[in-house]
mmCIF entry with sequence, helices, sheets and N, C-alpha, C, O atoms, coordinates in Angstrom:
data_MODEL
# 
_entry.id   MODEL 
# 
_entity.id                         1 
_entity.type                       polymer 
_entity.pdbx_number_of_molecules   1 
# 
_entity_poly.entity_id                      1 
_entity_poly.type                           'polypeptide(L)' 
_entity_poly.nstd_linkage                   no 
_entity_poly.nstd_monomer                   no 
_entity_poly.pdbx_seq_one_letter_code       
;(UNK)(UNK)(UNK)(UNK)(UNK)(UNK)(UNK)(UNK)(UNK)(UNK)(UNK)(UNK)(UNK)(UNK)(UNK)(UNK)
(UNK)(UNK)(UNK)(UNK)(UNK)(UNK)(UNK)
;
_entity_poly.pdbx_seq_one_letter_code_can   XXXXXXXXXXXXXXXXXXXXXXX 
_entity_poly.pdbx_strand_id                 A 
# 
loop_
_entity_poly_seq.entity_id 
_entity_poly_seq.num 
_entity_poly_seq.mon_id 
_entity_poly_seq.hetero 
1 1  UNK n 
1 2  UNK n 
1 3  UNK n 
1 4  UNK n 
1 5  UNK n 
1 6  UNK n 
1 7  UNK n 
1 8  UNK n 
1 9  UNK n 
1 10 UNK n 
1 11 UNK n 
1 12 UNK n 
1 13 UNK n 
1 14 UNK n 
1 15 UNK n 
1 16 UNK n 
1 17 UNK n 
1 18 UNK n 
1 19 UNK n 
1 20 UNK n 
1 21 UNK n 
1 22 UNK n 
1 23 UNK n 
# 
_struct_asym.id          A 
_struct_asym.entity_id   1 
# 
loop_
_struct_conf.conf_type_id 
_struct_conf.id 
_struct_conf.pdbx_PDB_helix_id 
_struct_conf.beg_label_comp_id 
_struct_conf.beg_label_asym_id 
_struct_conf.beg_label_seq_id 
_struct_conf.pdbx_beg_PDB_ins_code 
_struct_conf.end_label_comp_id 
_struct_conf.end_label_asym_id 
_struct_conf.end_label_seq_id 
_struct_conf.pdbx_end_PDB_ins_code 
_struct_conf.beg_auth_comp_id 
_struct_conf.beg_auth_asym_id 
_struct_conf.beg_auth_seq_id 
_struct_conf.end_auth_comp_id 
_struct_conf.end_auth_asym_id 
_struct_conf.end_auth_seq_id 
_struct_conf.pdbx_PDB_helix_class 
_struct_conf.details 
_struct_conf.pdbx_PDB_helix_length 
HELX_P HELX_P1 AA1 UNK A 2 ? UNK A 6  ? UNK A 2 UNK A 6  1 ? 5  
HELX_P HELX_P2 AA2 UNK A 8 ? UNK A 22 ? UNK A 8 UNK A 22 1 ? 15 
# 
_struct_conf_type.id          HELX_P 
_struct_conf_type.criteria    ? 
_struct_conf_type.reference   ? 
# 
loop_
_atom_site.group_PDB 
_atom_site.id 
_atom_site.type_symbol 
_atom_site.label_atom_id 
_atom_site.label_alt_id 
_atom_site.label_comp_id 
_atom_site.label_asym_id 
_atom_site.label_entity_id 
_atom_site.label_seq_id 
_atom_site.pdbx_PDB_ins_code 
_atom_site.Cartn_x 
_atom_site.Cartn_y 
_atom_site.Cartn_z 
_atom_site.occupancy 
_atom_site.B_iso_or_equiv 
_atom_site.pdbx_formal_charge 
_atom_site.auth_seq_id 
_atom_site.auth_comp_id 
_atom_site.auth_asym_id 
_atom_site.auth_atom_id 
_atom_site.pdbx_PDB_model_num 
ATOM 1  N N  . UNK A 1 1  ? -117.024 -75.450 -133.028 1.00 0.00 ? 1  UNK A N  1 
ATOM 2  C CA . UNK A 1 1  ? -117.895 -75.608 -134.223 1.00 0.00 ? 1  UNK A CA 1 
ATOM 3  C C  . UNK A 1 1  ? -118.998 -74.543 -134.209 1.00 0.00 ? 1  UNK A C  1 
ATOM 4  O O  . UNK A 1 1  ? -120.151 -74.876 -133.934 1.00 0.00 ? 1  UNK A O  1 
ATOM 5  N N  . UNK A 1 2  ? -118.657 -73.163 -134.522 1.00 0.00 ? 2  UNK A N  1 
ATOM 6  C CA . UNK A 1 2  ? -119.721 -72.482 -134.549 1.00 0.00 ? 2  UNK A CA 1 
ATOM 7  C C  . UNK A 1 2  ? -120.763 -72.193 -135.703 1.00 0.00 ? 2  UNK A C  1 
ATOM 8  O O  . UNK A 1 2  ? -121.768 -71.489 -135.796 1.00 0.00 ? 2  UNK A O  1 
ATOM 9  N N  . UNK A 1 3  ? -120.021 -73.121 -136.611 1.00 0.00 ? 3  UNK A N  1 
ATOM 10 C CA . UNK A 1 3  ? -120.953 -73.107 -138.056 1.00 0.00 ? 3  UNK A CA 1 
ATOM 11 C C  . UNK A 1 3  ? -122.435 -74.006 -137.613 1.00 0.00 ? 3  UNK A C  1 
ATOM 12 O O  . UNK A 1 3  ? -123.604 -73.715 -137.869 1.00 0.00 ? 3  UNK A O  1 
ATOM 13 N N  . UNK A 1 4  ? -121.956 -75.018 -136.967 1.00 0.00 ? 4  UNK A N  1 
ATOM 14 C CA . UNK A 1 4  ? -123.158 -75.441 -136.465 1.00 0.00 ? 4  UNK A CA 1 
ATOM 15 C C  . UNK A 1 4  ? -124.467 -75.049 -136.235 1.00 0.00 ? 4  UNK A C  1 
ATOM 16 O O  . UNK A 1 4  ? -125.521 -75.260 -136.835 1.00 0.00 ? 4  UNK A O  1 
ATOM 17 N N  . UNK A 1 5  ? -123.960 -73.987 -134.515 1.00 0.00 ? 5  UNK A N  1 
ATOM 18 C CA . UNK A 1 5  ? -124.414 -73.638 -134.333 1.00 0.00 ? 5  UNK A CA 1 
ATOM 19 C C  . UNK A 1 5  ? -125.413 -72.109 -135.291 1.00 0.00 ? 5  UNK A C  1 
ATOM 20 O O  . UNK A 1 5  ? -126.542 -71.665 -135.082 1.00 0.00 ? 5  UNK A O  1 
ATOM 21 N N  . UNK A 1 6  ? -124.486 -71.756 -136.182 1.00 0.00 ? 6  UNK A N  1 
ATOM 22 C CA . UNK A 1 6  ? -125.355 -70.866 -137.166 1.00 0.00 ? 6  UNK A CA 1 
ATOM 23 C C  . UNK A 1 6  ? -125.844 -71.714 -138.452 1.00 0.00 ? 6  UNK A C  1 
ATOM 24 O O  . UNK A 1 6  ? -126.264 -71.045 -139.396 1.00 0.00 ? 6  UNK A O  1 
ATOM 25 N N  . UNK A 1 7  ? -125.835 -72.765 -138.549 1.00 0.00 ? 7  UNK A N  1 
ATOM 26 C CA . UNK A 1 7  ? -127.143 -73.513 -138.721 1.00 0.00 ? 7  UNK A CA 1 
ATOM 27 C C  . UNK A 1 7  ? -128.400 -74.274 -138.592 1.00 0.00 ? 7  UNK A C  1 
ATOM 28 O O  . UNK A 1 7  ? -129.292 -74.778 -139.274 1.00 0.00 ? 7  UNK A O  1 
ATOM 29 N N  . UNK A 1 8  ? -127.958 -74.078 -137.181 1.00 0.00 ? 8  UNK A N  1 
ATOM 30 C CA . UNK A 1 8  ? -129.196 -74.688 -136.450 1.00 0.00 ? 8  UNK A CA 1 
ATOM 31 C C  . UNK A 1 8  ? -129.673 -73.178 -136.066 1.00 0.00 ? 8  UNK A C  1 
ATOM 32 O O  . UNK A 1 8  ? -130.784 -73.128 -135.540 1.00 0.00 ? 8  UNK A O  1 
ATOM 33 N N  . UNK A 1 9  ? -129.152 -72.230 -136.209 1.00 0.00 ? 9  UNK A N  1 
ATOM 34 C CA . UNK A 1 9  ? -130.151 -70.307 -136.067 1.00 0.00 ? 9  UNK A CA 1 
ATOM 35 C C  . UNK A 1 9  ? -130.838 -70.277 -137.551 1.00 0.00 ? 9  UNK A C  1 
ATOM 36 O O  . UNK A 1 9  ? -132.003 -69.942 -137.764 1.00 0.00 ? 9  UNK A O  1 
ATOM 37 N N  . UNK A 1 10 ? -129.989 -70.648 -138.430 1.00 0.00 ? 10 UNK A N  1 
ATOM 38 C CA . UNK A 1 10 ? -130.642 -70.484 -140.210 1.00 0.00 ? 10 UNK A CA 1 
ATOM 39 C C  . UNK A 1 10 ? -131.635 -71.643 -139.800 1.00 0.00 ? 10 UNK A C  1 
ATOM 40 O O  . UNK A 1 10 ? -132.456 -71.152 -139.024 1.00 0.00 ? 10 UNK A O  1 
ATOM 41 N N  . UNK A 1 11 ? -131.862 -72.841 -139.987 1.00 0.00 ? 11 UNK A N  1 
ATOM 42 C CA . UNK A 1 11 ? -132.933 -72.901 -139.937 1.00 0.00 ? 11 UNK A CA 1 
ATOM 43 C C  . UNK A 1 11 ? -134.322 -72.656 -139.035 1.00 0.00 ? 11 UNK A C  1 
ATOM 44 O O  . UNK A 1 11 ? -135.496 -72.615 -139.403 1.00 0.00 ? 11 UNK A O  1 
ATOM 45 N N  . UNK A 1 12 ? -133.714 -72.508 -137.687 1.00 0.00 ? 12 UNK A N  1 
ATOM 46 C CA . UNK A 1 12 ? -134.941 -71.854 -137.061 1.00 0.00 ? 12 UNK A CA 1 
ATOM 47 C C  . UNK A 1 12 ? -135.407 -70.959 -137.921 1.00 0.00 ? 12 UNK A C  1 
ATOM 48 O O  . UNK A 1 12 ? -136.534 -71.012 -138.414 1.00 0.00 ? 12 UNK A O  1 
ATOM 49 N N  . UNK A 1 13 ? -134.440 -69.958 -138.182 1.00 0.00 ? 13 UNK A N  1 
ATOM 50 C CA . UNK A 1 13 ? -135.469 -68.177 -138.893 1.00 0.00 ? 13 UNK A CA 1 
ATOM 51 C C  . UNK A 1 13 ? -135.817 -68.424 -139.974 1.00 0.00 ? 13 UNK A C  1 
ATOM 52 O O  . UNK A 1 13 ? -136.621 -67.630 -140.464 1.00 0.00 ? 13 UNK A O  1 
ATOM 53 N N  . UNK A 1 14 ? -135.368 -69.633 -140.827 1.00 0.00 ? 14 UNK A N  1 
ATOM 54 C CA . UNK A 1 14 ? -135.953 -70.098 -142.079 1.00 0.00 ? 14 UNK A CA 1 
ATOM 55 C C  . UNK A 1 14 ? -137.652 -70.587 -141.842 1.00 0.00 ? 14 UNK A C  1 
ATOM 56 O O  . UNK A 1 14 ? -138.617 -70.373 -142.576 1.00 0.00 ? 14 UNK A O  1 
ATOM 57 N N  . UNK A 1 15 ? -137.603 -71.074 -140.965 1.00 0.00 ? 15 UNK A N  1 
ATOM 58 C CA . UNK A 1 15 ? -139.037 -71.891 -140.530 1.00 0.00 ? 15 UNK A CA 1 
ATOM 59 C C  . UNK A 1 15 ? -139.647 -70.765 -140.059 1.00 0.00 ? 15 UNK A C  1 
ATOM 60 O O  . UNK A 1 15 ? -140.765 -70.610 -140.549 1.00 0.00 ? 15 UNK A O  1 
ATOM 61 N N  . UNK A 1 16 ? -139.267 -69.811 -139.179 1.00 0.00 ? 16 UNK A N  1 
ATOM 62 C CA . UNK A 1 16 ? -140.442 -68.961 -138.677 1.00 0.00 ? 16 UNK A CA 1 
ATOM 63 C C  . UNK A 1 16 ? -140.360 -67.923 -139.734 1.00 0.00 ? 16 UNK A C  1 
ATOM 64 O O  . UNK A 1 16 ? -141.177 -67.009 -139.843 1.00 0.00 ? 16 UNK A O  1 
ATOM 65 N N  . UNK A 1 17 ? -139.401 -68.096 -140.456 1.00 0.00 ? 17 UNK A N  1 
ATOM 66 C CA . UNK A 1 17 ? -140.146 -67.015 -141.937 1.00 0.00 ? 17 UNK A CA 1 
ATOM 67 C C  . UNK A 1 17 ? -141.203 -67.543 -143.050 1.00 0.00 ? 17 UNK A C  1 
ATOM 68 O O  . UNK A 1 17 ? -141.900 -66.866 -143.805 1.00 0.00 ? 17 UNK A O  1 
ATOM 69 N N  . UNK A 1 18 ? -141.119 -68.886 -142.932 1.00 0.00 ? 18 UNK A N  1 
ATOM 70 C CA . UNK A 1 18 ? -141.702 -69.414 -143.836 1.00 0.00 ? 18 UNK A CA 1 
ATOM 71 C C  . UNK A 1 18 ? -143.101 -69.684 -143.076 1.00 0.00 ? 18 UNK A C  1 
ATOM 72 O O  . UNK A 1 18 ? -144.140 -69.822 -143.721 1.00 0.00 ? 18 UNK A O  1 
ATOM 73 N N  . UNK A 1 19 ? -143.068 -69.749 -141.723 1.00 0.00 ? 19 UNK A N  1 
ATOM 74 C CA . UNK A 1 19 ? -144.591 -69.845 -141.073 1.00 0.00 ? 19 UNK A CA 1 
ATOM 75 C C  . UNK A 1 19 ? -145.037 -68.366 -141.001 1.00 0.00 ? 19 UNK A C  1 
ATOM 76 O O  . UNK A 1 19 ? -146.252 -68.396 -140.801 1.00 0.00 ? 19 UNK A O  1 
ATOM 77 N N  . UNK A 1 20 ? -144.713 -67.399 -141.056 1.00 0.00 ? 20 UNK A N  1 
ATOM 78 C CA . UNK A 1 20 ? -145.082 -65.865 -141.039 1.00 0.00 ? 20 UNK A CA 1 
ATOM 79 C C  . UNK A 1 20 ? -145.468 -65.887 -142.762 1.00 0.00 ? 20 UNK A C  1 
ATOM 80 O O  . UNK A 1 20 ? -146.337 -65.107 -143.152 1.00 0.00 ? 20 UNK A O  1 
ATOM 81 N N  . UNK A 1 21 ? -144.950 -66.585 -143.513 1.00 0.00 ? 21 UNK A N  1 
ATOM 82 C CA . UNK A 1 21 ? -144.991 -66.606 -144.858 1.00 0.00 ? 21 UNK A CA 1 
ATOM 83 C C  . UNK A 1 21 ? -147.026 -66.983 -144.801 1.00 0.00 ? 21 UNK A C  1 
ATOM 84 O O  . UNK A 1 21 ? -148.027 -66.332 -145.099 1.00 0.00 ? 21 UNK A O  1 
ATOM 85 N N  . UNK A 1 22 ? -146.771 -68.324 -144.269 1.00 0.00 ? 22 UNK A N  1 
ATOM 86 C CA . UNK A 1 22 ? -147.820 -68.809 -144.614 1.00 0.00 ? 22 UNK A CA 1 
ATOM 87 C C  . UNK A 1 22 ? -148.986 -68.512 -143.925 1.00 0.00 ? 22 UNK A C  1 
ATOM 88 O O  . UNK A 1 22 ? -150.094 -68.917 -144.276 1.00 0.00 ? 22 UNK A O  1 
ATOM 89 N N  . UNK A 1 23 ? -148.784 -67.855 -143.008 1.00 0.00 ? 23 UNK A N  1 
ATOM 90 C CA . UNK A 1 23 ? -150.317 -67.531 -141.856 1.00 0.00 ? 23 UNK A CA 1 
ATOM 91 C C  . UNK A 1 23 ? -150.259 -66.059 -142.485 1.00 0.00 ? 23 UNK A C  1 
ATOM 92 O O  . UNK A 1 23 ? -151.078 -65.207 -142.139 1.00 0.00 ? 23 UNK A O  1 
# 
């Protein structure tokens, strides 16, 4: 199941883009 695992990477870099977004 490696889709999984490249969704649990999308949302990490989703979150630390969106915290680089916001600071």
């Amino acid at each position: 199941m490696q889709t999984d695992s490249i969704v649990c990477l999308d949302s990490r870099d989703l979150e630390r883009k969106q915290r680089g977004r916001s600071v």
